[in-house]
C-alpha angles and dihedrals in degrees: 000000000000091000097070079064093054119087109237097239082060102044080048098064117099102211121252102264106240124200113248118242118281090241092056099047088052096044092053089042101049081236134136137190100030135178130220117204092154096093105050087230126159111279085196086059121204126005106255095227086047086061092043090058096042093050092052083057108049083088093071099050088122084073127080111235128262102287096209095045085231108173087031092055097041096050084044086057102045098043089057096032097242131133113276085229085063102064130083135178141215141178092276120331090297102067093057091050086051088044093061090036089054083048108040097026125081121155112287095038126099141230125196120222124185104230121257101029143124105325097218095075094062089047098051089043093059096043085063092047086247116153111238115224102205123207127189124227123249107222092340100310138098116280098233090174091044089043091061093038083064095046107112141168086270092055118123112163138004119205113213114182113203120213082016124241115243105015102043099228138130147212115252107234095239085054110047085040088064086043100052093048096044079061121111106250097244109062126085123232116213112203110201102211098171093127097036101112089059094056116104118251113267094015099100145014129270109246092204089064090070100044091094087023098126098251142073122355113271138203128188129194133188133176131213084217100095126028088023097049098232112122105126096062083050101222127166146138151199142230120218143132119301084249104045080046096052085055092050090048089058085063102032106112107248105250088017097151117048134242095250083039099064095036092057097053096042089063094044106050080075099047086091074153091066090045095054093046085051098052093044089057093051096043092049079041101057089039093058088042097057096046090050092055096042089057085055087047097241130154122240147173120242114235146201095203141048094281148055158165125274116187119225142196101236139030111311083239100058094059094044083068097047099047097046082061086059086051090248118130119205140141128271103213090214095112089053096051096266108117100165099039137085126199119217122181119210112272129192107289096267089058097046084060100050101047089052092059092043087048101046083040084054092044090058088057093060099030 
C-alpha cells in the first residue's frame, strides 16, 4: 500500500478544503448568475493598471521570469522604506509563510498557532513534521497572554494574523508591543499582514515596526491578493531582516513568481487611486451590510477587513446549502471550529443586496 511510503506527519493532514469553481456550482445546482463572497476576494476585481502590464508582457512568455524579483523587490523597498536585502517574495503570501516554516521548523520543535486562524499554518507545520502548539482566542481575538504562556525551550515560531482570518480582529499596538518584548530572543515571529490595508488608520500596529525592534526575530508577509485584486496570479512578499531573508532565499524555488505576476503587482503597487477606491467599497459595504443585518436581528461580528462573521441558528453548513441554492457563495466557518457561524466577505452593492434578501429568505427556513 502507498501509505507505508508515506511519513506519518503527512498521512495525518487533513487538506485544506477548496471551494469548487462557480461554473461548476452552478452546473451541479441548475442555477445561473451567481455570486461568490467565500474568498474575500476583491468585488472591484483586478487593478487596471495590473491588467495593462500584464497585457504588454504576454509577448515574452517564452521567458522565464526575472529569478530575484528585482524591480518588484526594489519598488517594494522603496515604497516602505526598507532595505531592498530585506524583501522577499513568493507565489502569493503563503508561500513566504511556507518558505520560513521549511527553514525554522524541523520535527520536535514547536509552532505556535492562535485558533482559529488562518488553516495553512497548521498545514505547513505538519508537512515539515513540526508540533503545533494551539491556542484558543479570547473573544475572538488572539490570546496574547495565552500565546506566551505556551512559549517553551522547543519553540520555534509564533504566527500572529493580523487582522486575523476568520474573526476580523486585531491586536491593539500597546498590547502586542508588551507582548513582543516580553518574547525569548530566538524565536521568530511571523506577522501575518494579508488584511492590513484594510485596517483603519490608527486601529492596529505596523508589523514592519518591529522587524529591527531588538527582540525576537519578525517576519512580516503581505499579499497582493486582497486590497490590490490580484489573486489569481498568487504574488506576495515579506519583509525581514537582510539575514532571516538570505536563509529564506537558500530554500526559495528558483522562477517562483511569475512574469505577469510581477508585472502586475508592480503596477499596482502605484495605483494608490485603485487602493483607496477599494477600501471605500468595502467600508460603505460593511456599513450597508450591518445595518441590514441589524434590521433581520442577527448577530455579527464587527470587522477591520473585508470580511466577517455572521452567527446562525442552525449548523454553517446548513446555510451554505441553502444559500448556494439561492446562487449565493459563502464559508461556512466549520473547519475552523465555528459551527454555527458564515463568513461573507463585502461584494459590489448590488451584491450586498442580494445576498441580504437570500440570507433573511434562508433564515425563515431554520427560525
Amino acid at each position: 500500500m502507498i501509505s507505508r511510503l508515506v511519513p506519518s506527519h503527512i498521512a495525518a493532514i487533513d487538506p485544506y478544503p477548496p471551494g469548487k469553481p462557480i461554473e461548476e456550482l452552478e452546473r451541479e445546482l441548475g442555477i445561473k448568475d451567481s455570486i461568490k463572497l467565500a474568498s474575500n476576494e476583491n468585488p472591484l476585481g483586478p487593478s487596471p493598471k495590473a491588467v495593462a502590464a500584464v497585457q504588454e508582457k504576454l509577448d515574452g512568455l517564452h521567458r522565464y521570469p526575472d529569478g530575484s524579483g528585482y524591480y518588484l523587490r526594489r519598488r517594494i523597498a522603496e515604497k516602505l522604506g526598507v532595505p531592498m536585502e530585506a524583501v522577499v517574495i513568493g507565489n502569493g503570501s503563503n508561500e513566504i509563510l511556507e518558505l520560513v516554516i521549511r527553514t525554522f521548523v524541523r520535527p520536535g520543535l514547536e509552532v505556535i498557532i492562535p485558533n482559529p486562524s488562518f488553516l495553512v499554518y497548521r498545514l505547513a507545520v505538519q508537512t515539515v513534521g513540526g508540533t503545533v502548539v494551539s491556542v484558543p482566542l479570547k473573544d475572538f481575538t488572539i490570546d496574547l497572554d495565552g500565546v506566551l504562556r505556551a512559549v517553551t525551550d522547543r519553540t520555534r515560531l509564533i504566527f500572529i494574523n493580523n487582522p486575523n482570518n476568520p474573526t476580523g480582529t486585531v491586536l491593539p499596538k500597546t498590547a502586542f508591543t508588551d507582548f513582543f518584548r516580553a518574547l525569548p530572543a530566538d524565536v521568530v515571529v511571523v506577522i501575518d499582514e494579508a488584511y492590513i490595508e484594510f485596517a483603519p488608520s490608527g486601529s492596529t500596529f505596523d508589523g514592519l515596526d518591529f522587524v529591527s525592534a531588538q527582540g525576537p526575530w519578525v517576519v512580516t508577509a503581505r499579499t497582493f491578493s486582497k486590497a490590490y485584486g490580484l489573486a489569481g496570479l498568487r504574488v506576495g512578499y515579506g519583509v525581514m531582516d537582510p539575514a532571516v531573508a538570505a536563509f529564506l532565499h537558500r530554500v526559495r524555488q528558483p522562477f517562483n513568481v511569475s512574469t505577469l505576476a510581477q508585472a502586475a503587482a508592480l503596477a499596482a503597487l502605484d495605483d494608490d487611486d485603485f487602493l483607496e477606491r477599494s477600501r471605500r467599497v468595502v467600508r460603505e459595504g460593511l456599513e450597508y451590510l450591518y445595518r441590514g443585518l441589524d434590521a433581520l436581528g442577527v448577530d455579527y461580528l464587527p470587522t477591520h477587513t473585508n470580511f466577517f462573521l455572521i452567527a446562525v441558528p442552525v449548523d454553517a453548513k446548513k446555510i451554505y446549502e441553502a444559500m448556494l441554492r439561492e446562487g449565493v457563495i459563502l464559508r461556512a466557518m466549520n473547519a475552523y471550529g465555528l459551527d454555527r457561524h458564515i463568513r461573507v466577505n463585502v461584494g459590489l452593492p448590488e451584491e450586498n443586496e442580494r445576498f441580504l434578501k437570500a440570507f433573511a429568505k434562508v433564515l425563515e427556513q431554520f427560525t
